[in-house]
N, C-alpha and C positions, 0 to 999 in steps of 0.2 A: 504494500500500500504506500502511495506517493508521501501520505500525511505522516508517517511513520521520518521519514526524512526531514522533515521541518521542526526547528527546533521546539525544545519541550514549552516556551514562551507563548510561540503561537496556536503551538499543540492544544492548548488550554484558554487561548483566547476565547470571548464567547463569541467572536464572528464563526469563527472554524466551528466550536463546537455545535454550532446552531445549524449551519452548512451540513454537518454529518448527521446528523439527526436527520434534515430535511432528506439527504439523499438516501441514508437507511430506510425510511417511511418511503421514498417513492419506489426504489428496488424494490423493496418487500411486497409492494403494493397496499400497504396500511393506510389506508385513504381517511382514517379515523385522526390518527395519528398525524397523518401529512395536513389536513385542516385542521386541527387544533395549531399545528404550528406555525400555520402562517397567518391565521387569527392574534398572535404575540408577536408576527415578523415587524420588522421595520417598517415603513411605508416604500422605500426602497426595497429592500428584499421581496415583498408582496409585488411590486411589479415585476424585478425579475425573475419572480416564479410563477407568473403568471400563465405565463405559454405553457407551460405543466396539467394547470385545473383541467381543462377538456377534456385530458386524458387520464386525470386520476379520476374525474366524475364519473367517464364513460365504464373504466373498471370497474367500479365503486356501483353503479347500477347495475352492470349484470350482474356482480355475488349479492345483489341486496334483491334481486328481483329471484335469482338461484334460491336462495337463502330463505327466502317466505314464500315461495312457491309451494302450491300444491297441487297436483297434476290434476289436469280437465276442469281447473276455477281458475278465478281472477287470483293476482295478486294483491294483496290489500297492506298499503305501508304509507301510514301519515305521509301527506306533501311536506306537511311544518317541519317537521322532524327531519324531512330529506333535504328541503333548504337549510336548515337550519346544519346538519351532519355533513353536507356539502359547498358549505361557506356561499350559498349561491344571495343574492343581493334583497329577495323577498320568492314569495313563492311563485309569483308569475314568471320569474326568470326558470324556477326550478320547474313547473309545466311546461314550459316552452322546451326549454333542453328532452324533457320526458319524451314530449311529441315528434319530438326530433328524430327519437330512437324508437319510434312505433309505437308508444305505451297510453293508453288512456287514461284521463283523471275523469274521475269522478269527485261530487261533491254530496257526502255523505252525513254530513252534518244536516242538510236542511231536508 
């Protein structure tokens, strides 16, 4: 690992350590974990990790659509909770992205 060569000063910086966390959560694919963190990023850092979000969301949806599925029904998983678990900006954005990838909302409240 390249980090392993930089000395133990910036080894320990909290820019690096912040940096490796983000990259550990996107490798992993821990989409939980990857927006929790950039929810605490800088306002810089949050834009250049921005080109990232599409692709952890788009992960992030199909193990959440996998994940609560059950064969020959709908999926049923809070919108609030999916914007809100996908840092998306309110929930219209987070139906829109849904509709995007063929998924219907329904509004079950009313």
């Amino acid at each position: 690992r390249e980090v392993l060569t930089l000395s133990p000063s910036v080894r320990q910086s909290a820019a690096v350590k912040f940096a490796l966390q983000v990259h550990s959560s996107y490798s992993s694919n821990n989409y939980v974990r990857f927006f929790r963190l950039i929810r605490r990023a800088s306002y810089l850092n949050a834009c250049i990790l921005h080109r990232y979000f599409q692709q952890m969301r788009a992960s992030a949806l199909k193990t959440i659509v996998q994940g609560h599925s059950i064969p020959k029904k709908k999926t049923l998983f809070p919108l609030q909770e999916l914007a809100e678990l996908l840092a998306f900006e309110d929930e219209e954005d987070a139906a829109s992205f849904c509709a995007h990838y063929g998924l219907e909302i329904e509004d079950v409240a009313g």
